[in-house]
N, C-alpha and C positions, 0 to 999 in steps of 0.2 A: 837661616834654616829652622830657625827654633824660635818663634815668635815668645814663647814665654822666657827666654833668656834675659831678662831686666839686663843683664850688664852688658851684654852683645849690643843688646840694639841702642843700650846708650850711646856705645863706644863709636857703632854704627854713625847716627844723630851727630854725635860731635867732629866724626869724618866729614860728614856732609858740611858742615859749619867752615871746616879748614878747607876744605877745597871750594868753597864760594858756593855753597847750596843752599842756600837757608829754609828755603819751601822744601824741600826732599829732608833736613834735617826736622822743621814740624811735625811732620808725615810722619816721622818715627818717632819722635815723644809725642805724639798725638799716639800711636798705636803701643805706646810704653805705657802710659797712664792706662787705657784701655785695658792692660792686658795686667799690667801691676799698679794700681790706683796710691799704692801706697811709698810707691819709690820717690822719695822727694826731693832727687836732685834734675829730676826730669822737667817738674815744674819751674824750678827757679831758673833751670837754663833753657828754658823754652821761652821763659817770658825776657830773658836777655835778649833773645832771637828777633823775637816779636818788637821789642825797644829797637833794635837794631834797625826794622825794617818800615819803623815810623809806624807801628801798628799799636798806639799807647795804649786805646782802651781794653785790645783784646790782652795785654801785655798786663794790665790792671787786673783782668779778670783770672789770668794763669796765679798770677800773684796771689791773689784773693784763695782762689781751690790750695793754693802750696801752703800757705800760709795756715792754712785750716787742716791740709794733712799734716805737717810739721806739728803741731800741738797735737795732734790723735797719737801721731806717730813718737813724740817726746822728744824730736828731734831739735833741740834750743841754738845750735849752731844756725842751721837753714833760717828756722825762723827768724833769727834774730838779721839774717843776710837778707830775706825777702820784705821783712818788715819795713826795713830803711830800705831797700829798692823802690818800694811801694811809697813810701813818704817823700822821696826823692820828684818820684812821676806827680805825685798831686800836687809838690810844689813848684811845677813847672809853669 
């Protein structure tokens, strides 16, 4: 009901994830970045998603944007999670 609610529509996203949606769970961190570019748990579990669905390079790319908000944002935990996700995917 509240498109700018960053924690709603995460929690939203990760519903979708648990009952087997994973394209309806995109849709909503696709429309969570959009709407809060700076929430950076949105990216690293989008690009889990993305890995999940054999989609590497788009999953490379969410990686790449997260990893770039995480330093804006000072956030060293994330980064340091997507950073080795991301090393993980090119050592495939």
């Amino acid at each position: 009901m509240d498109p700018g609610n960053s924690f709603a529509r995460y929690g939203l996203a990760m519903e979708h994830i648990t009952k087997g949606n994973p394209e309806a769970a995109l849709s909503e961190f696709d429309a969570l970045i959009m709407h809060s570019p700076d929430y950076v748990p949105a990216y690293q579990m989008s690009a889990q998603t993305l890995v999940t669905l054999g989609r590497i390079d788009a999953a490379q790319q969410r990686l790449d944007e997260g990893i770039a908000t995480a330093q804006r944002t000072g956030n060293q935990h994330a980064l340091a999670e997507m950073s080795a996700m991301r090393e993980e995917l090119i050592s495939r």
